[in-house]
KOLVEXSE-892635 format. One record per residue (C-alpha): chain; x, y, z; residue in one letter. Coordinates in steps of 0.1 Angstrom, whole numbers, always signed. Layout:
N
{A, {X, Y, Z}, a}
...
//
This chain:
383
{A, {+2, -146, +207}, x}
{A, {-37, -145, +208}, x}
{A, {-49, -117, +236}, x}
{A, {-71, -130, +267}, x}
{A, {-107, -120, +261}, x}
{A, {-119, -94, +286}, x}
{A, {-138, -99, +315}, x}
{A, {-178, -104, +310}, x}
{A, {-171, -128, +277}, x}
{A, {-183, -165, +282}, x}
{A, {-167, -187, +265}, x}
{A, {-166, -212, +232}, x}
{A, {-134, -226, +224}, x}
{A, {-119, -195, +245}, x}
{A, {-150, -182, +262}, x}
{A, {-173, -163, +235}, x}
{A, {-208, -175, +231}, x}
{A, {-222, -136, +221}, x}
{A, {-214, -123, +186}, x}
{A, {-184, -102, +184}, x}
{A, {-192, -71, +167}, x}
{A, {-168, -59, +142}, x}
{A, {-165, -23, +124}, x}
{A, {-144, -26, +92}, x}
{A, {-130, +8, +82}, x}
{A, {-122, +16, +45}, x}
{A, {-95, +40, +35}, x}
{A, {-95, +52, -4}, x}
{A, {-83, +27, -27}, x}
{A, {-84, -2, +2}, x}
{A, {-76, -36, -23}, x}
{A, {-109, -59, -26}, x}
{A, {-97, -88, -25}, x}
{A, {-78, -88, +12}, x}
{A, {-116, -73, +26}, x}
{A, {-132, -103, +9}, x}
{A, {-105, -125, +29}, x}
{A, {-111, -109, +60}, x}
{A, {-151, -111, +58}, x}
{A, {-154, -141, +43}, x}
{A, {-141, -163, +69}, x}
{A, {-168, -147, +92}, x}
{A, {-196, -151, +73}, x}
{A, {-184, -192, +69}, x}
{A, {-181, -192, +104}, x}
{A, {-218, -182, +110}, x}
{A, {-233, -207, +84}, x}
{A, {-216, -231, +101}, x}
{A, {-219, -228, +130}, x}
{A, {-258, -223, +124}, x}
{A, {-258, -188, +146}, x}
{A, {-242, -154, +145}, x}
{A, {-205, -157, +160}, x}
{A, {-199, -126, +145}, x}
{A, {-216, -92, +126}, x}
{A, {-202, -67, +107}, x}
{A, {-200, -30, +94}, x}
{A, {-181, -12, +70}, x}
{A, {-177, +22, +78}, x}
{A, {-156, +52, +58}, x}
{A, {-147, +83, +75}, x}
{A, {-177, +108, +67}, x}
{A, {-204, +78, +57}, x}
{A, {-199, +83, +21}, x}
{A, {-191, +57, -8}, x}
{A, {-154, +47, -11}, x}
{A, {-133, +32, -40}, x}
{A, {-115, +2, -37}, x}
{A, {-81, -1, -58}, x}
{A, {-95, -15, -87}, x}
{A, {-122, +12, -94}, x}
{A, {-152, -8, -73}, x}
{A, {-173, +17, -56}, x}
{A, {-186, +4, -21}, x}
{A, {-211, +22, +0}, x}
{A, {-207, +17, +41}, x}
{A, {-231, +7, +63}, x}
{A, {-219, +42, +85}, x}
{A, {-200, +67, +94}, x}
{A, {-171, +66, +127}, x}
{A, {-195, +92, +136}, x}
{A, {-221, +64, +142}, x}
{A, {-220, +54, +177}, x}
{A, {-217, +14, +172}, x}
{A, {-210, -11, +202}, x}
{A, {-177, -26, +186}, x}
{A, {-156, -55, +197}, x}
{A, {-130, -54, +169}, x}
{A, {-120, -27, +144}, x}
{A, {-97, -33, +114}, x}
{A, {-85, -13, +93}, x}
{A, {-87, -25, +56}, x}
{A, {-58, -1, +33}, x}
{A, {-48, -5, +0}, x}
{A, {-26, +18, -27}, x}
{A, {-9, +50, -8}, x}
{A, {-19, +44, +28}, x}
{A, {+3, +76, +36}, x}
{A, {-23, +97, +21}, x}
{A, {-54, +79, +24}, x}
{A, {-48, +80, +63}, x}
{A, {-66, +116, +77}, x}
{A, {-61, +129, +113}, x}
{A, {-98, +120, +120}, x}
{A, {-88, +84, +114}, x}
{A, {-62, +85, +134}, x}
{A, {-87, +104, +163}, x}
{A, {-111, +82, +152}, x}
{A, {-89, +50, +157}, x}
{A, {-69, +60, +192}, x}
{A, {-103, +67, +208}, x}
{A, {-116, +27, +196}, x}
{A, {-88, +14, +213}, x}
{A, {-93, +24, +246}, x}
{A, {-123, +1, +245}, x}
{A, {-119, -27, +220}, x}
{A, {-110, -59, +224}, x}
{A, {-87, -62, +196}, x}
{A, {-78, -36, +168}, x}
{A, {-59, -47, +134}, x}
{A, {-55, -41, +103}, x}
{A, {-47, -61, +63}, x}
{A, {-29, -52, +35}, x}
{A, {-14, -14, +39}, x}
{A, {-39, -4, +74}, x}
{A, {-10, -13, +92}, x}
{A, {+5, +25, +86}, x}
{A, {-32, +38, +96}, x}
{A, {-26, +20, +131}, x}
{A, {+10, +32, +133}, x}
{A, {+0, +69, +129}, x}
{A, {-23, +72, +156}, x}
{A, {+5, +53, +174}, x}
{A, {-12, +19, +182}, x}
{A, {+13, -3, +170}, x}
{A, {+45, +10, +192}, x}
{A, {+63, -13, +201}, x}
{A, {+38, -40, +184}, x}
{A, {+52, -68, +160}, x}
{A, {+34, -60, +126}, x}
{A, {+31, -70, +90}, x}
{A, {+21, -51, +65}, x}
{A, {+25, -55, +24}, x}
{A, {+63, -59, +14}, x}
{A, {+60, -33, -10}, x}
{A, {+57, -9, +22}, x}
{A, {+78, -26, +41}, x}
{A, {+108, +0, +43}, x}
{A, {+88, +32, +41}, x}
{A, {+68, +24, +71}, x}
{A, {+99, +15, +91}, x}
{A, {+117, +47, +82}, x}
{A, {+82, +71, +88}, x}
{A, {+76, +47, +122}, x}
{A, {+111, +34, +135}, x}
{A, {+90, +23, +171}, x}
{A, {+69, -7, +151}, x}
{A, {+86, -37, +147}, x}
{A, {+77, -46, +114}, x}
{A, {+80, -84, +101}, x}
{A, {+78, -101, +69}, x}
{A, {+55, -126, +85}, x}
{A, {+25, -130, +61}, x}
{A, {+4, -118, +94}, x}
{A, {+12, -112, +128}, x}
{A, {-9, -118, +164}, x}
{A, {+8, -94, +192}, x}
{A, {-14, -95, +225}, x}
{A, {-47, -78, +208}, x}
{A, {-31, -68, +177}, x}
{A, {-40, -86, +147}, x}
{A, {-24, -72, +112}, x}
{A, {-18, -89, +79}, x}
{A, {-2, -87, +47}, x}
{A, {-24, -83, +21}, x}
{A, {-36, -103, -6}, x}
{A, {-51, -136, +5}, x}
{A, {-30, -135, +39}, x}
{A, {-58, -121, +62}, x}
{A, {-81, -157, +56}, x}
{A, {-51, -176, +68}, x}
{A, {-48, -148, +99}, x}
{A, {-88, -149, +102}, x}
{A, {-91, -187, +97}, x}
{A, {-60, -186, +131}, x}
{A, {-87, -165, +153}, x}
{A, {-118, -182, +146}, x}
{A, {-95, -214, +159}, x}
{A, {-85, -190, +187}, x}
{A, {-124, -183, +196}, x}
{A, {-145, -214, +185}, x}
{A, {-123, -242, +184}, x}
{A, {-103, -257, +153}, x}
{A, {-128, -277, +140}, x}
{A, {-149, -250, +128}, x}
{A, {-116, -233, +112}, x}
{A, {-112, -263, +96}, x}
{A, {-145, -263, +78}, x}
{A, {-143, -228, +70}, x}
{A, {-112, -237, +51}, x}
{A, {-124, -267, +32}, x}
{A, {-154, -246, +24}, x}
{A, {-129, -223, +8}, x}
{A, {-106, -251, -10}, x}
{A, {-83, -239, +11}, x}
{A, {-57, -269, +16}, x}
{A, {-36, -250, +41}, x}
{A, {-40, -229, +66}, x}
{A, {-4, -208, +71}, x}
{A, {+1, -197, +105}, x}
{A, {+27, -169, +118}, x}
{A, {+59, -188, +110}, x}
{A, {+50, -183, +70}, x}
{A, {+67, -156, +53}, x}
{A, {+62, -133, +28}, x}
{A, {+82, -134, -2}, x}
{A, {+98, -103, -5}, x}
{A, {+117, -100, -35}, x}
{A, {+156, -92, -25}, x}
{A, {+157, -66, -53}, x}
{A, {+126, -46, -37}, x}
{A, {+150, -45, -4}, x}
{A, {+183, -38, -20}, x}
{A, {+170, -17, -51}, x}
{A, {+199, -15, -80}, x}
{A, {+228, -7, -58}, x}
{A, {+241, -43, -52}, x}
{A, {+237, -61, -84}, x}
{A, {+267, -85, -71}, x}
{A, {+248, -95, -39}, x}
{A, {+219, -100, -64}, x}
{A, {+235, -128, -85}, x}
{A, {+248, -145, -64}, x}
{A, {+220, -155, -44}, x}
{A, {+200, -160, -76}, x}
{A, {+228, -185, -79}, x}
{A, {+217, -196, -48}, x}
{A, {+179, -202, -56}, x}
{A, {+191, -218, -87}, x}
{A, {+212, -246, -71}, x}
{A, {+195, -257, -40}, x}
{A, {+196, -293, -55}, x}
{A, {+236, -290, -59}, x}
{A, {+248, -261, -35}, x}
{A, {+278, -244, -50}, x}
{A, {+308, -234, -27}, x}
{A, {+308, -201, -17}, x}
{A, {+347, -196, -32}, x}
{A, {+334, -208, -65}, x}
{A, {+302, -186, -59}, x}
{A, {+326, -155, -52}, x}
{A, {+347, -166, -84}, x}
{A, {+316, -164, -104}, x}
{A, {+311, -125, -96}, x}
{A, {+347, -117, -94}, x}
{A, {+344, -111, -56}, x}
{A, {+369, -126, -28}, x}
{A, {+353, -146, -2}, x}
{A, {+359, -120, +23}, x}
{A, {+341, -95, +6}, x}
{A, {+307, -120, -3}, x}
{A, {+311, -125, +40}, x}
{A, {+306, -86, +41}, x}
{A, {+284, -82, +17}, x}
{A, {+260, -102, +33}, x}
{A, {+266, -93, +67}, x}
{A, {+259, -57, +59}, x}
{A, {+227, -63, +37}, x}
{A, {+212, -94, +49}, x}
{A, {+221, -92, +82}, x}
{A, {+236, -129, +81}, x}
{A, {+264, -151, +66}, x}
{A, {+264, -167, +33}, x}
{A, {+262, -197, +46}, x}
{A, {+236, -190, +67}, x}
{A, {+218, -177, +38}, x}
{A, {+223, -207, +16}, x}
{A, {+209, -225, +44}, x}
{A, {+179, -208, +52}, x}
{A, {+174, -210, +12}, x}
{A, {+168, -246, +15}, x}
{A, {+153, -250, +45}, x}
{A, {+125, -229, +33}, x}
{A, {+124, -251, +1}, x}
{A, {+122, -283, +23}, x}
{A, {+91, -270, +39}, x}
{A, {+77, -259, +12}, x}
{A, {+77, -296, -2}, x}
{A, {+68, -316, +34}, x}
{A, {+40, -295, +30}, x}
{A, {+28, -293, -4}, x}
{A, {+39, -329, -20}, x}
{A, {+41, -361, -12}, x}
{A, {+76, -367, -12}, x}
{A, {+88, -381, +16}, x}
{A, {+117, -370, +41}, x}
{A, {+147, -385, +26}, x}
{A, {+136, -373, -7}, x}
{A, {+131, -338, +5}, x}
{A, {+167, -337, +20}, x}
{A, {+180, -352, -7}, x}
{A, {+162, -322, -31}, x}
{A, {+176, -295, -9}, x}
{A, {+210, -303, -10}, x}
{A, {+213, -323, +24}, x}
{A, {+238, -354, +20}, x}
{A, {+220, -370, +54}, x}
{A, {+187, -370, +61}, x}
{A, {+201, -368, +103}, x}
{A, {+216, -336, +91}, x}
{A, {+186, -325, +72}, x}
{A, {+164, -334, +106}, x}
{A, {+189, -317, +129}, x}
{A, {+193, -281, +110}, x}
{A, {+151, -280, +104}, x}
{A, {+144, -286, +137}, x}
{A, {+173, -258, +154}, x}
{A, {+156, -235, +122}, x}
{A, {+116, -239, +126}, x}
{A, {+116, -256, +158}, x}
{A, {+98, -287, +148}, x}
{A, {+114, -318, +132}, x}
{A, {+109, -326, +96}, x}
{A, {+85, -353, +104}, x}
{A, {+64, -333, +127}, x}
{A, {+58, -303, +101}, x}
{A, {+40, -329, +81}, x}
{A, {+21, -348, +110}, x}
{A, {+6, -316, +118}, x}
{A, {-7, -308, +82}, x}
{A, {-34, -333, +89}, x}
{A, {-69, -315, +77}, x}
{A, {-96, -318, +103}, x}
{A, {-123, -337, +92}, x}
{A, {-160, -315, +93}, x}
{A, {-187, -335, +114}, x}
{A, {-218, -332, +85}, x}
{A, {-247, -333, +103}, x}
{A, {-280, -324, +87}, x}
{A, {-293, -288, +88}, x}
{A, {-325, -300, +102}, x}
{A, {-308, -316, +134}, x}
{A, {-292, -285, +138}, x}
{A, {-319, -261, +133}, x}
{A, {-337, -288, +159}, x}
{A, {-311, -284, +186}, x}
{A, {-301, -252, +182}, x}
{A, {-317, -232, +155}, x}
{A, {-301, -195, +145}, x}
{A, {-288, -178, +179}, x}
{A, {-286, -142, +174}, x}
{A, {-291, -110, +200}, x}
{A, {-307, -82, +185}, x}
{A, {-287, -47, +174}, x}
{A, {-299, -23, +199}, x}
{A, {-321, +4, +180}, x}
{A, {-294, +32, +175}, x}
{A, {-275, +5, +156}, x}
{A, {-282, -9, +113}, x}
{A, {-289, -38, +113}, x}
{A, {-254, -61, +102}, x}
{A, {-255, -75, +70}, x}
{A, {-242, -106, +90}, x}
{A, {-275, -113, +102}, x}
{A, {-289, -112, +66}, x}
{A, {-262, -136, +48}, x}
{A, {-266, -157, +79}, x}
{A, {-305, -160, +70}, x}
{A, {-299, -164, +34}, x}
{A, {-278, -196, +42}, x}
{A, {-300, -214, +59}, x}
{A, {-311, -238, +28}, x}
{A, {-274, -244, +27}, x}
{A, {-264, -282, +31}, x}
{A, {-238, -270, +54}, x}
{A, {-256, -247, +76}, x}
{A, {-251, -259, +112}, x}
{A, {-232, -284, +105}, x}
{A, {-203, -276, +126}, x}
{A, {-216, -284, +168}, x}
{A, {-200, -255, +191}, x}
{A, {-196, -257, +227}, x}
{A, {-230, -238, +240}, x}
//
């Protein structure tokens, strides 16, 4: 769920027409490409929109250059020591968060939230807001490859294998490419869905996933070597979606009785084979609805569904909107073009000036440099 705004903020889609001002923190060995995913969509939203929605810093613990996890050396704009006027942090983490994260972060971070209007993190950050105990009691996602550390060395977060996760006004994601899709859900949240929309075909993005899309965690990262049984038999699974075997002949096949598969899966997966199987192709269907052409019966037919009814009936009680409805809603929004002279007419390039213990954000600059762009202003905001 996407947090109110607080009190003093007027309003665009949800009642911002002032940049937000965001401070970006680096750990050591933070991963490139998920702070290019987060800052990206932000920079698209201001060429855009033809103003500054938003402005940025990057900021390391003691002002210095950092490394990113593929050797890149990036120098911030500041220090935390910098006194900046921030709406948003987030926390951008990478390779070893558990000792990348200092005590001065954590100081650093607890004090920010007494005053921000969100705080979040992508890729591994999650752990930084978990130690300076921001995210008790907070869903949270965070790269599967951390996924079981950080709920053993912080049992109070309830950790997902969403692909990002929005709890009142905590924002964290995955990793990878997963913070656009979580960035692409806010702008929506702020200025409306049209501009998200244009921000994502600007990107070649052809969908945007939301909260209900998962990360694919593979099952031997979460059972490790000690179940090879369990193992095979749901890579029997994911090979016969088309044909589902019966779970007799699946326990015959790895010299298991059925009783014994039941508790095998109840104990690791938390779930019934059946209910497994199911879920198996149910995520399949969606898959397809969402990224072919195919149409419904088809689908159901590919995923081992004998009735398209039946098919309709188990996606709906499973995702909570009917087969036809997932597809309906995949419907891109169409960006209105008009010309960057109109829009530099009506509204030209709205921005409020950093007060003069502040750097100036390199928003401000890309957000100059696109001006010659075809597509600058071409998105209208409520004013």
């Amino acid at each position: 769920m996407l947090p109110d705004h607080k009190a003093g903020s007027v309003t665009g889609a949800s009642g911002i027409t002032t940049p937000q001002t965001i401070g970006f923190l680096l750990l050591d060995n933070f991963t490139l490409i998920s702070l290019a995913s987060v800052i990206e969509p932000l920079r698209m939203a201001n060429q855009l929109a033809g103003r500054e929605l938003y402005r940025w810093y990057t900021l390391t613990r003691d002002g210095a250059p950092v490394r990113a996890s593929d050797g890149l050396q990036v120098t911030p704009d500041v220090s935390i020591t910098v006194p900046l006027s921030l709406d948003w942090v987030v926390v951008c983490g990478g390779v070893a968060p558990n000792q990348s994260v200092t005590r001065e972060h954590a100081h650093w971070l607890q004090a920010q939230s007494r005053q921000l209007r969100r705080i979040g993190a992508i890729c591994t950050g999650s752990w930084a807001l978990a130690r300076a105990g921001l995210l008790d009691h907070y869903e949270a996602s965070i790269h599967w490859e951390c996924l079981a550390s950080m709920q053993e060395a912080f049992p109070n977060v309830t950790l997902t294998t969403r692909l990002f996760s929005i709890d009142r006004d905590r924002f964290t994601a995955s990793g990878g490419t997963a913070p656009l899709d979580m960035m692409l859900n806010l702008i929506a949240h702020d200025h409306g869905h049209e501009l998200s929309a244009g921000i994502s075909e600007m990107f070649i993005c052809e969908r945007v996933r939301n909260e209900q899309d998962h990360q694919r965690v593979p099952l031997k990262h979460v059972l490790g070597t000690t179940q090879p049984k369990l193992l095979e038999i749901v890579a029997l699974m994911e090979s016969n979606l088309e044909e589902p075997i019966e779970l007799d002949t699946l326990a015959r096949y790895v010299n298991v009785s059925r009783r014994q598969l039941e508790r095998l899966f109840q104990r690791y997966l938390h779930c019934s084979p059946s209910r497994y199987y199911l879920k198996l192709r149910l995520v399949r269907a969606r898959q397809l609805l969402k990224q072919t052409s195919l149409s419904i019966i088809e689908v159901a037919s590919v995923c081992g569904f004998v009735s398209t009814p039946h098919f309709s009936k188990c996606y709906r009680e499973y995702f909570g909107v009917p087969p036809r409805g997932e597809r309906s809603g995949n419907s891109t929004w169409q960006g209105r073009n008009a010309s960057a002279a109109n829009a530099l007419q009506q509204g030209k390039i709205v921005a409020v000036e950093p007060t003069s213990t502040e750097p100036m954000s390199s928003a401000m600059m890309s957000l100059v440099y696109a001006q010659g762009e075809p597509t600058f202003a071409s998105v209208p905001l409520s004013r």
